[in-house]
C-alpha positions as CSV (number, residue, x, y, z in Angstrom):
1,X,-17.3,1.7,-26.2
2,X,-19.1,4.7,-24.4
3,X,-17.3,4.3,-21.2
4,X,-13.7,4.5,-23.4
5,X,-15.1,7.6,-25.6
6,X,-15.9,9.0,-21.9
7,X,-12.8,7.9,-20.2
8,X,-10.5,10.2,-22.9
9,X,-12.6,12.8,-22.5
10,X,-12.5,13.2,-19.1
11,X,-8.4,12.2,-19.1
12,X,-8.1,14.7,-21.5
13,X,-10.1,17.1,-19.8
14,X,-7.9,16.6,-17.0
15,X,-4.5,17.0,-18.6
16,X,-5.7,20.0,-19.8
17,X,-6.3,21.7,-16.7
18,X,-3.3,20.6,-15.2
19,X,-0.9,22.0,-18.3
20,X,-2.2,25.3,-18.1
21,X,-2.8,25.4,-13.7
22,X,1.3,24.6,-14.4
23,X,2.0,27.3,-16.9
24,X,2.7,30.0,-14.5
25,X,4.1,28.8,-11.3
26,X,7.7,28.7,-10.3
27,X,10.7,26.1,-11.3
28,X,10.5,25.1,-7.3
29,X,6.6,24.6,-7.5
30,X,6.7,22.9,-10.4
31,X,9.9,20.2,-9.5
32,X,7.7,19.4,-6.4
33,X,4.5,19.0,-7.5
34,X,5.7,17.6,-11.5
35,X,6.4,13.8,-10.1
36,X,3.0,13.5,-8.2
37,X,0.8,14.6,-10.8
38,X,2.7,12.5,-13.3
39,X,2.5,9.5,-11.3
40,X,-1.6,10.2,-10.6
41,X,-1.8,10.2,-14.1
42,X,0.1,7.1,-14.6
43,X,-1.9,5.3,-12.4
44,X,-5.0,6.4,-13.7
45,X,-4.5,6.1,-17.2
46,X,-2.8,2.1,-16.5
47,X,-6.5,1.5,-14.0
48,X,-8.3,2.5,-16.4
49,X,-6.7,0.2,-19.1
50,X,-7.3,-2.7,-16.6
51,X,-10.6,-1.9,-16.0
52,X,-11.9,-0.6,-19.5
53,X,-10.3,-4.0,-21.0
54,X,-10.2,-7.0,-18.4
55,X,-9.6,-9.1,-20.7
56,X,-5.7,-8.9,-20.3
57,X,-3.6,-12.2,-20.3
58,X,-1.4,-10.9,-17.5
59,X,-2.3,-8.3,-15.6
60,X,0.8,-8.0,-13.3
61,X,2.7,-6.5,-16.5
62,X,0.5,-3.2,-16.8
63,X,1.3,-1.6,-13.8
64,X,5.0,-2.8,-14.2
65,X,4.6,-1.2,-17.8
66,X,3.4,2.0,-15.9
67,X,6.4,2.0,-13.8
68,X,8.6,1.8,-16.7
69,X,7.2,4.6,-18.7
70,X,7.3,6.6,-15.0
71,X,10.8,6.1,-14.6
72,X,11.7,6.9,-18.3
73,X,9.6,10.3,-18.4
74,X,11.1,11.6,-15.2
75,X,14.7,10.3,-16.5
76,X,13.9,12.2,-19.8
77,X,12.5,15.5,-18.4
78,X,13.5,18.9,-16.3
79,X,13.4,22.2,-15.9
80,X,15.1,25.3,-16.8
81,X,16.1,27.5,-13.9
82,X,15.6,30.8,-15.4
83,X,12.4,30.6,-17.1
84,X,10.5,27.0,-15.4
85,X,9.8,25.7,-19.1
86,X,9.6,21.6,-19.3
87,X,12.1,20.1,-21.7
88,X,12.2,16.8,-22.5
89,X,16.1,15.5,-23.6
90,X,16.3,13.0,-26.3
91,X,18.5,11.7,-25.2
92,X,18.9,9.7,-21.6
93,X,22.8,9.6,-21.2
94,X,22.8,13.5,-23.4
95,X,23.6,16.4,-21.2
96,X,21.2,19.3,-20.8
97,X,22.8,22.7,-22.1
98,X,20.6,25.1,-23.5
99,X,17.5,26.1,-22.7
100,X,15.6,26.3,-26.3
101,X,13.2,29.4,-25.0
102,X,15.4,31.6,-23.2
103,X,19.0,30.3,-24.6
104,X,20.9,30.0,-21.2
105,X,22.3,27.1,-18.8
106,X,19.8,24.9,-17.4
């Protein structure tokens, strides 16, 4: 149970950091380097779940349950051009067209 309590901390810890390191860069910056940290953090959050509980009847179907929830986040998300803010689109087939923050075109 310690090693979970630790585990959140530290993950949340981590997503902190990395929310407001983001906050002020550029749209470019932030398209590159978005899909890396997201999968990192897929990865470890999905490890973690294998390790922490290794009990699991099939483990095959995490990581394939990671993938999933990858591809949906980055299908759901993007960026404005004018002011870099992260939306997410409910949704997947919806077109983006305002920009809630600075009300243009993205």
């Amino acid at each position: 149970m310690n090693n979970v309590i630790l585990f959140l901390i530290l993950w949340l810890a981590y997503f902190t950091l990395v929310e407001l390191w983001f906050r002020k860069k550029s749209v470019e910056y932030k398209k590159t380097k978005h899909k890396k940290i997201t999968i990192i953090n897929y990865f470890v959050v999905f490890s973690a779940y294998l390790v922490l509980f290794p009990s699991v009847k099939n483990p095959i179907l995490v990581p394939l349950a990671g993938l999933l929830l990858c591809w949906l986040h980055f299908r759901s998300i993007f960026f404005c051009e004018s002011c870099g803010k992260l939306h997410r689109q409910n949704m997947f087939l919806s077109k983006r067209v305002l920009c809630s923050s600075c009300e243009k075109d993205s």
